[in-house]
Structure formats: C-alpha cells, structure tokens
N, CA, C and O of each residue as an XYZ file, in Angstrom:
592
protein
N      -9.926     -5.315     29.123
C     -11.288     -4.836     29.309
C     -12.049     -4.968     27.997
O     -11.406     -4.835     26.956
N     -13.447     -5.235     27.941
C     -14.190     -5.500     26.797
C     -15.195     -4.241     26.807
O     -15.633     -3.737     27.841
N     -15.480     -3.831     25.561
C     -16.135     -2.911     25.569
C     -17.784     -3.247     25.529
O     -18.166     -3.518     24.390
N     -18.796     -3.279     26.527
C     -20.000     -4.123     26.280
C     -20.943     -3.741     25.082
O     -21.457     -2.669     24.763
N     -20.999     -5.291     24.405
C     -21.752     -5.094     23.311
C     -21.035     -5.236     21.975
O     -21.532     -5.480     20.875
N     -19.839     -5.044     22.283
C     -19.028     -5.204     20.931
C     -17.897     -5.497     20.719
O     -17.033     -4.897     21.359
N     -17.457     -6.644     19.631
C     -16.088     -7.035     19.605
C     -14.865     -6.273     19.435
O     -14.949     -5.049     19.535
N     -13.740     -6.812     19.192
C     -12.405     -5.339     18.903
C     -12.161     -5.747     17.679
O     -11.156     -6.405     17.411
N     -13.224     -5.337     16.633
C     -13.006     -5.258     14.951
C     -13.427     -3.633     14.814
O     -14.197     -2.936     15.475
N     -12.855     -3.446     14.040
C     -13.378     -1.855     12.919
C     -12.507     -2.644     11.595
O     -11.466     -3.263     11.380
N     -13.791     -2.114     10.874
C     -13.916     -2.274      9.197
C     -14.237     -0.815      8.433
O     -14.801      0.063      9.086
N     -13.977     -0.648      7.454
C     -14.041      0.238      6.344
C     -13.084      0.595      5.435
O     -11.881      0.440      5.645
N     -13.719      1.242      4.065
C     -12.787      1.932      3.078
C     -11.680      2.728      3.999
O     -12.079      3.346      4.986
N     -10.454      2.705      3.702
C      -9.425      3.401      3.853
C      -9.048      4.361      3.095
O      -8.596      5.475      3.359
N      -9.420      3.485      1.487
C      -9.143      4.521      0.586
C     -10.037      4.436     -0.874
O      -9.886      3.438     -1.579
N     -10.901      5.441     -1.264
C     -11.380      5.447     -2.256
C     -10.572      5.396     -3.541
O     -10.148      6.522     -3.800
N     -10.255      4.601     -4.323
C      -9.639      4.908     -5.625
C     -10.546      5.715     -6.806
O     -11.754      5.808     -7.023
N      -9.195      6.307     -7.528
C      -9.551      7.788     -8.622
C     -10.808      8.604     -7.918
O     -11.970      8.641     -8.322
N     -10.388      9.082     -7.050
C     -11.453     10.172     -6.186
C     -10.774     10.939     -5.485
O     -10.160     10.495     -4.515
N     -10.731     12.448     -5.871
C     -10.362     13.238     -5.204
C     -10.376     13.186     -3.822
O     -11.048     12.324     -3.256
N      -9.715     14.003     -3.196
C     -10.088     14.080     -1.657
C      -8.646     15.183     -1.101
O      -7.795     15.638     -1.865
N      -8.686     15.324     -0.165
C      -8.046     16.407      0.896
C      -7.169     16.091      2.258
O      -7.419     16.411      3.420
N      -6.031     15.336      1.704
C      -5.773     14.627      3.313
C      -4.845     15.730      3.491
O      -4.492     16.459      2.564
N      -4.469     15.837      4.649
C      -3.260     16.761      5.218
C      -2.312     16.256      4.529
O      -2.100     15.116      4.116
N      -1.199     18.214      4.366
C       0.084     17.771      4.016
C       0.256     18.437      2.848
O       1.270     19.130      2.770
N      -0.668     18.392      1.684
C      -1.014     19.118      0.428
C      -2.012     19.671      0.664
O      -2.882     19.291      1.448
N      -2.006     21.057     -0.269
C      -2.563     22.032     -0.091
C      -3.748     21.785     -1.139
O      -4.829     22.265     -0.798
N      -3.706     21.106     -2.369
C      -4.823     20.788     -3.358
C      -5.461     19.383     -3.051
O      -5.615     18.803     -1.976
N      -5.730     19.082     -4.122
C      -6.780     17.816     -4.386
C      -5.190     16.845     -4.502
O      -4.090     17.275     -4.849
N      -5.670     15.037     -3.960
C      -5.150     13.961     -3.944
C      -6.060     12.585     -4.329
O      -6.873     11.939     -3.669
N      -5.512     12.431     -5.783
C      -6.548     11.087     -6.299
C      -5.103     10.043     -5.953
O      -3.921     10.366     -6.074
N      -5.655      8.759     -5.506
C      -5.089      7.485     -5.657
C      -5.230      6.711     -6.346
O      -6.065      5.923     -5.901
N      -4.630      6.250     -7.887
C      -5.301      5.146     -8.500
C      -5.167      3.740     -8.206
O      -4.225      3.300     -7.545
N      -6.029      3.075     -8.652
C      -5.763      1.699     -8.413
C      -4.513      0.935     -8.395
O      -3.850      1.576     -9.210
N      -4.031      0.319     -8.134
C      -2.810     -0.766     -7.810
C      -1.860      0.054     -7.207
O      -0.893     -0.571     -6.772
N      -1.836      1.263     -7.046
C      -0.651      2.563     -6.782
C      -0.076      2.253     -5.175
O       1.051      2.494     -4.742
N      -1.286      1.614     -4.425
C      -0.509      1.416     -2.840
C       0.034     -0.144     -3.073
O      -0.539     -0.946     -3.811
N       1.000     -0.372     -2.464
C       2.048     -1.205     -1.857
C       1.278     -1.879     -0.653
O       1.329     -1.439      0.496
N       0.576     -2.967     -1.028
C      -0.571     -3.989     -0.331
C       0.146     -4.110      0.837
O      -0.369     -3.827      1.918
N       1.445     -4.558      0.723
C       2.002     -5.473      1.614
C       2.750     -4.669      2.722
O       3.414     -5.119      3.655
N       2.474     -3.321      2.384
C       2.966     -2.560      3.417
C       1.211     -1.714      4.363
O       1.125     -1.048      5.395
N       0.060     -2.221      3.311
C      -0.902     -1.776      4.368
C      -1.092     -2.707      5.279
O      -1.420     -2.471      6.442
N      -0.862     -4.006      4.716
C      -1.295     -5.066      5.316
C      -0.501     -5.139      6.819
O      -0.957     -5.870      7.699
N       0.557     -4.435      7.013
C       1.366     -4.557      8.004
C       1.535     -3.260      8.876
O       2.509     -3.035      9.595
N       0.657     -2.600      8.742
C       0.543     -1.611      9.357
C       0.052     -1.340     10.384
O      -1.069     -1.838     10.285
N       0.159     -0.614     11.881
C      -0.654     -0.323     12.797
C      -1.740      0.688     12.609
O      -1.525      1.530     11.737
N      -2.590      0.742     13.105
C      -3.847      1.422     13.265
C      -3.583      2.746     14.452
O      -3.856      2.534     15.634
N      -3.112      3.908     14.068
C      -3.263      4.867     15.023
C      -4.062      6.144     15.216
O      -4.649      6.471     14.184
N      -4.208      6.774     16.016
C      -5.057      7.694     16.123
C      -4.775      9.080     15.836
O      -3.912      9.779     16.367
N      -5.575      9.389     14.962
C      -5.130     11.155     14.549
C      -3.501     10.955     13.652
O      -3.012     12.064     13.439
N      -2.660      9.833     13.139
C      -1.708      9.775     12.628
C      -0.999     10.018     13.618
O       0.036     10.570     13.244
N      -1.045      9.856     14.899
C      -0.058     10.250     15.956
C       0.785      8.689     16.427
O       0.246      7.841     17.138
N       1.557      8.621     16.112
C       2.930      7.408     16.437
C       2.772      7.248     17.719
O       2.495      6.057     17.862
N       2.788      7.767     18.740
C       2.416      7.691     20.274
C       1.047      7.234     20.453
O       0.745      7.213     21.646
N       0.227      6.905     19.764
C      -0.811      6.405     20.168
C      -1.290      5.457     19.416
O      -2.199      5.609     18.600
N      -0.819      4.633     19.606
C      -1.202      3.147     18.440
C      -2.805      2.479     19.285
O      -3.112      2.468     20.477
N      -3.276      2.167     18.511
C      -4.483      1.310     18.923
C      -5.167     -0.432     18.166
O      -6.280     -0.958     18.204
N      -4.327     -0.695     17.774
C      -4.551     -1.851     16.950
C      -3.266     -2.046     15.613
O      -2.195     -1.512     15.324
N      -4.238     -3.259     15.015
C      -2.811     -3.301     14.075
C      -4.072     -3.773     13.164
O      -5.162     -4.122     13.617
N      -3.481     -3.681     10.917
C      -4.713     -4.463     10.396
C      -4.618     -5.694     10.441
O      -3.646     -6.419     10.654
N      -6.072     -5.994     10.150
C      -6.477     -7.593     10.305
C      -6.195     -8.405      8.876
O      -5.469     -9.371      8.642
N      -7.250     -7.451      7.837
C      -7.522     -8.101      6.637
C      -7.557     -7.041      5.953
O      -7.597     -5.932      6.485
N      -7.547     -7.267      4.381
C      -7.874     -6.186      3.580
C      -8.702     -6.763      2.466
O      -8.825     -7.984      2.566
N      -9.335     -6.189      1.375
C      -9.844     -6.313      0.277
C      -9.580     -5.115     -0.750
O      -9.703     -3.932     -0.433
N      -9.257     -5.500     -1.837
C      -8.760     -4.541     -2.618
C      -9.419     -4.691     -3.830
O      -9.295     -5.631     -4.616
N     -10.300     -3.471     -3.963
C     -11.493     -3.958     -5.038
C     -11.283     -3.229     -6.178
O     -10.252     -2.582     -5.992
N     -11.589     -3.077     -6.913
C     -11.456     -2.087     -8.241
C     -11.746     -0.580     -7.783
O     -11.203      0.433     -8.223
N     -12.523     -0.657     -7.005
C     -12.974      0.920     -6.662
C     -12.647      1.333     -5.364
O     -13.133      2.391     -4.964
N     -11.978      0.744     -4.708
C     -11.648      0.845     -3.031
C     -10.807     -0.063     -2.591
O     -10.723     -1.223     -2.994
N     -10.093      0.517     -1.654
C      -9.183      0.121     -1.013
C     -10.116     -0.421      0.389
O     -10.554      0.597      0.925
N     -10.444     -1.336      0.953
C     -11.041     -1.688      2.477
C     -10.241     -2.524      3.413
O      -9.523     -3.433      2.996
N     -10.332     -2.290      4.407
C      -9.794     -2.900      5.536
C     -10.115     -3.518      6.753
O     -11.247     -3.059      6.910
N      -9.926     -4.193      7.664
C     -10.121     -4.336      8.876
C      -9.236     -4.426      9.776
O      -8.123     -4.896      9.541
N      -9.641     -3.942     11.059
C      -8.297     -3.753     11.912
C      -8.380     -4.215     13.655
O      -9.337     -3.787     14.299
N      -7.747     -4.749     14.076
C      -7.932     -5.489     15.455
C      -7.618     -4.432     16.161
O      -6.573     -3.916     15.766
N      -8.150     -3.866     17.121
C      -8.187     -2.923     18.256
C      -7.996     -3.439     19.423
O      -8.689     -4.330     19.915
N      -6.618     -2.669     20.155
C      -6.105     -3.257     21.526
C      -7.356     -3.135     22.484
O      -8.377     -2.460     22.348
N      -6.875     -4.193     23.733
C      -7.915     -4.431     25.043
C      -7.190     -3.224     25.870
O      -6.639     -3.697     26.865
N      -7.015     -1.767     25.762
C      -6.390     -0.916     26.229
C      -7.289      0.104     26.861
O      -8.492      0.096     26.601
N      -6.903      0.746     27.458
C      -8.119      1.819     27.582
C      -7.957      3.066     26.472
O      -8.625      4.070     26.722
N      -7.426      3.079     25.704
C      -6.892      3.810     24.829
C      -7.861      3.017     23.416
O      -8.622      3.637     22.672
N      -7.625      1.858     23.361
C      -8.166      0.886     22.411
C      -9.543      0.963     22.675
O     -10.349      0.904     21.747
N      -9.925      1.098     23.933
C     -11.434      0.844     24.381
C     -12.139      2.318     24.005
O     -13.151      2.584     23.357
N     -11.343      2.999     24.565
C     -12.128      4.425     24.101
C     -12.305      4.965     22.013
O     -12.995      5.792     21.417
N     -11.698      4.369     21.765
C     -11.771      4.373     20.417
C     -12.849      3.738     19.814
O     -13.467      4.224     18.867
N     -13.131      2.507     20.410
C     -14.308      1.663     19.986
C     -15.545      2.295     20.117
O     -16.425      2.409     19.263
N     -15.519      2.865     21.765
C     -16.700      3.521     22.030
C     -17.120      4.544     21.281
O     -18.328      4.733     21.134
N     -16.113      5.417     20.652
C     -16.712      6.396     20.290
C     -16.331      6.686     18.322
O     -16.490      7.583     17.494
N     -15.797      5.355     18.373
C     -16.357      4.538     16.621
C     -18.204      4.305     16.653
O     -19.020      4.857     15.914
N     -18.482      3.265     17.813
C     -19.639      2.612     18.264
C     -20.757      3.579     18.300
O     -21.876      3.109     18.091
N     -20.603      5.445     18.637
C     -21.211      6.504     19.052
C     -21.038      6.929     17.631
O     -20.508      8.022     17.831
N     -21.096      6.850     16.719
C     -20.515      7.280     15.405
C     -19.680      9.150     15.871
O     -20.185     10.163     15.386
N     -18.639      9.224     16.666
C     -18.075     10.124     17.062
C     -16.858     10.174     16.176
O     -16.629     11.210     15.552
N     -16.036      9.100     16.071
C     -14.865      9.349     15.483
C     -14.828      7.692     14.687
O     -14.716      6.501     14.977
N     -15.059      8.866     13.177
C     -15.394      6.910     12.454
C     -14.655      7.497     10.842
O     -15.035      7.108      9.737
N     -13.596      8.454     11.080
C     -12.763      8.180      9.883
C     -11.794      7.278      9.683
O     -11.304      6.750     10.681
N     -11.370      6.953      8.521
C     -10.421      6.542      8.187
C      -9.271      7.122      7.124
O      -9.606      7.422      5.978
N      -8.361      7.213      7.428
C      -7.131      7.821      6.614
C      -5.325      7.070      6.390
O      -4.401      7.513      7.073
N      -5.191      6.388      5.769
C      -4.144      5.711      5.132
C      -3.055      6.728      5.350
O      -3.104      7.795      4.739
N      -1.949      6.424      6.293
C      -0.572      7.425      6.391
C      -0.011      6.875      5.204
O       0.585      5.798      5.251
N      -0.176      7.654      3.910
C       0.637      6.870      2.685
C       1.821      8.076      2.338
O       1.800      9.301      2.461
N       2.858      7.114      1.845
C       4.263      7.953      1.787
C       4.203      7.753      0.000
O       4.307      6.798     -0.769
N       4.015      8.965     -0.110
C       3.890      9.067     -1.674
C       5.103      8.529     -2.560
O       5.922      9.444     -2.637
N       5.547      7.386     -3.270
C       6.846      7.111     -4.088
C       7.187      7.406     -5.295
O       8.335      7.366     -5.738
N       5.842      7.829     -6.097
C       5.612      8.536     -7.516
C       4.066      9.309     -7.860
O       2.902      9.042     -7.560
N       4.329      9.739     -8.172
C       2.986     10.452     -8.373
C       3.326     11.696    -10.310
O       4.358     12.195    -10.758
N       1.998     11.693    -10.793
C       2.147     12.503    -11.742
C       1.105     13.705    -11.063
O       0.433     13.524    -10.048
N       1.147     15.200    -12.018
C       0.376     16.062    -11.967
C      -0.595     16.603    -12.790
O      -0.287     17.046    -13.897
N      -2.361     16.627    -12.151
C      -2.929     16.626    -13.155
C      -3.420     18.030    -13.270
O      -2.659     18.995    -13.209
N      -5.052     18.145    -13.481
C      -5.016     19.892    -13.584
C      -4.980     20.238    -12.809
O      -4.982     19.627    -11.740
N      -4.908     21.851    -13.045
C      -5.121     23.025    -11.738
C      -5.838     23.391    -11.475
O      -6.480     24.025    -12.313
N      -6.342     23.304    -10.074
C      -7.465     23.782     -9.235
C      -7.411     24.977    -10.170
O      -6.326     25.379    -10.590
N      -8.982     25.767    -10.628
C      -8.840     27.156    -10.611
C      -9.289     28.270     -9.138
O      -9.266     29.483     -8.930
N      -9.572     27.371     -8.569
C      -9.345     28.638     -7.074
C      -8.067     28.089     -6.561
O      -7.480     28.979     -5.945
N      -7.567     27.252     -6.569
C      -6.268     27.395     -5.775
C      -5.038     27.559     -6.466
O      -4.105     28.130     -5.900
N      -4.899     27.016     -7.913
C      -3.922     27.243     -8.316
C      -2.663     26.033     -8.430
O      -1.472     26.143     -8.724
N      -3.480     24.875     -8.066
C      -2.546     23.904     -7.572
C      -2.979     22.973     -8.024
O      -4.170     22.663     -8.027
N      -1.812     22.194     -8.617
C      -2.637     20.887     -9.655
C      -2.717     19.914     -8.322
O      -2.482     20.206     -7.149
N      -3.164     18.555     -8.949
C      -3.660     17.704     -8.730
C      -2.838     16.679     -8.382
O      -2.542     16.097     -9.425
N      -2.336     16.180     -7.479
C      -1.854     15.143     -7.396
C      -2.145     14.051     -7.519
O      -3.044     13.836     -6.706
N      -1.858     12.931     -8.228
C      -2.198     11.543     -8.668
C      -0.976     10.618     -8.705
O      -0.080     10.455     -9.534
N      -1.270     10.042     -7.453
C      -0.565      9.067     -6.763
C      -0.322      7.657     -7.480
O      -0.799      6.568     -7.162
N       0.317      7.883     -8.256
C       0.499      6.133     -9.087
C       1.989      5.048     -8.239
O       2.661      4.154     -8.754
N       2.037      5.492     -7.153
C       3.048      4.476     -6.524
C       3.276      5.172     -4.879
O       3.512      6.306     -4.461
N       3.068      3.839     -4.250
C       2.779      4.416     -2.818
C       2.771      3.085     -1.668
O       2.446      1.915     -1.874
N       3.289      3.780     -0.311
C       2.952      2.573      0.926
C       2.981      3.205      2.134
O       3.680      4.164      2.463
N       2.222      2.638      2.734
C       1.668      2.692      3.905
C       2.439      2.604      5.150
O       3.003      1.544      5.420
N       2.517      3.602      5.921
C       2.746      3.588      7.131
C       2.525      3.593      8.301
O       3.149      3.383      9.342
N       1.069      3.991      7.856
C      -0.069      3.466      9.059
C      -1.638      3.801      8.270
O      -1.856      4.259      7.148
N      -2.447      3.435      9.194
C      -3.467      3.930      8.903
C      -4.470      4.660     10.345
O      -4.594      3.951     11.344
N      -4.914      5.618     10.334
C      -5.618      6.043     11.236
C      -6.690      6.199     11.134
O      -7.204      6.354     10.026
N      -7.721      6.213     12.820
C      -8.937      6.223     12.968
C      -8.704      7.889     13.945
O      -7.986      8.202     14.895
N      -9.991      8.828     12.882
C      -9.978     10.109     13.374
C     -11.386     10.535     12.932
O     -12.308      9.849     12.491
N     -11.287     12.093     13.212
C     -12.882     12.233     12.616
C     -13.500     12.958     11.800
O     -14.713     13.101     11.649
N     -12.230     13.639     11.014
C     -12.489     14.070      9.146
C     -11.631     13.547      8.771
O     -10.478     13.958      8.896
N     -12.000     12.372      8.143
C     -11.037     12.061      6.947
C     -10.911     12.798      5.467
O     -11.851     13.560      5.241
N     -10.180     12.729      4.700
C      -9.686     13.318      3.827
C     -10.872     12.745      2.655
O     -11.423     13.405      1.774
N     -10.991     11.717      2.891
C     -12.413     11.171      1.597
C     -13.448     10.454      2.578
O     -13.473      9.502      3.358
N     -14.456     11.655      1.994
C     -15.912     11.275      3.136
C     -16.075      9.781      2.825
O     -16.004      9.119      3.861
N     -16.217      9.251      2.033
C     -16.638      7.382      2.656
C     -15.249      6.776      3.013
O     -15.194      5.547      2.969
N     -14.416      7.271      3.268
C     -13.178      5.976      4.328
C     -13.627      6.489      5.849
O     -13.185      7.410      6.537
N     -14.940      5.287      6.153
C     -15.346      5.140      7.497
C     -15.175      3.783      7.547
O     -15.122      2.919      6.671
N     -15.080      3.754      9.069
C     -14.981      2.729      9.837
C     -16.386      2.262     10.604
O     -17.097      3.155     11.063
N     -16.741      1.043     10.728
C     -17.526      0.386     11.592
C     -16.976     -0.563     12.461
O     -15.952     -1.212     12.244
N     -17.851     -0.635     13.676
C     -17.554     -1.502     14.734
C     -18.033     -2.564     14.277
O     -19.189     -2.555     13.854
N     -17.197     -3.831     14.249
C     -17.902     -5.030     13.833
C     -18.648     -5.365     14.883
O     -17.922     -4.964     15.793
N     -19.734     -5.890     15.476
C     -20.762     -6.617     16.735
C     -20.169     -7.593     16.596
O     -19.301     -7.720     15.732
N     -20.610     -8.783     17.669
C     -19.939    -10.112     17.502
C     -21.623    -10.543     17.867
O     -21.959    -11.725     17.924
C-alpha cells in the first residue's frame, strides 16, 4: 500500500553531537561526541518504533556524518504498520528520532547541581537500532517525510 502523496523515505538528525540531551535509561544529561558511534553498525540498523523490537518499520538507507550531527535516512516498509508511521511523520505527530546506542566507553563529566548526577559523555558506541517516536531525547533529531 502507498501512502498518497508521499514516498517511503524519512530523513533527519538522529543524533546531535557534544549536546546534551535526555534519552531513556539515565537519569542525567547524555552528550555524544563526534566519531564515538560505530558508523557501520548505524548503517545496518532497523528503524523501529518507540525502541520496541516487535515493531520494526524500515531499515536505514543512507547516512551523513557531519562534524556537528549525526543524519540519516531510512526506507519505511509498504506495511500497514510502515504506512501508519508515515502518516503521522507526514501530520508532524510522531517525528522523533532516537539512536538505540549501546554505550562501549564513556567518561564522566560534571554534576548536575539539581540532580546530582554527572554527565555522561559517550566517546565509544553502536547502534542497535534507531527509532521513530515522539519525544526524542535531543529536540532537533527529527525526521521528515521525503515527497517524491
């Protein structure tokens, strides 16, 4: 099934580099620096929803890996599962993006003073998926519907 009006691409940052942010899992702040993810394991990753393994919806297409961002693109199944995702990427309803990254090293930087909890800074890392949801952990890893 085709969704009318638009192809099965979504594009966007996945991941902002050296920028705080809040993904599930840790309780403080999570910066990623540059070169720290394992390309070749985003590059091969499926695209799922809410980080839920039972619900895959695509796989990535392409990436670009810029000095300041991590970006992506990702092919979205002809599913009804795939289709409803588009639509409501397309509705700007659910247009995050969030990198399932399995942390492999990381140092610690300061401590929150309201929480008490340093900083995690991710200097080695890969990907196990990436998901489309609708707070991501760093407000610009959104996704767009590519048009054709």
């Amino acid at each position: 099934m085709k969704v009318p009006g638009m192809g099965r691409l979504l594009a966007g940052q996945i991941l902002p580099y050296d920028t705080p942010g809040r993904p599930t899992g840790y309780p403080g702040t999570v910066r990623f620096l540059r070169g720290s993810m394992d390309l070749a394991s985003v590059a091969g990753a499926p695209l799922l929803l809410d980080h839920d393994p039972t619900r895959p919806i695509g796989r990535t297409r392409g990436m670009i890996d810029a000095p300041g961002e991590l970006r992506a693109s990702f092919l979205v199944a002809a599913t009804g599962l795939g289709d409803d995702a588009l639509t409501l990427a397309a509705a700007g309803v659910r247009t995050g993006l969030s990198i399932g990254a399995v942390v492999d090293a990381y140092d610690l930087g300061d401590v929150d003073p309201e929480t008490g909890i340093p900083e995690l800074i991710v200097t080695a890392g890969h990907a196990r998926e990436t998901s489309l949801l609708t707070f991501p952990a760093y407000a610009t890893a959104r996704a767009e519907p590519i048009t054709e």
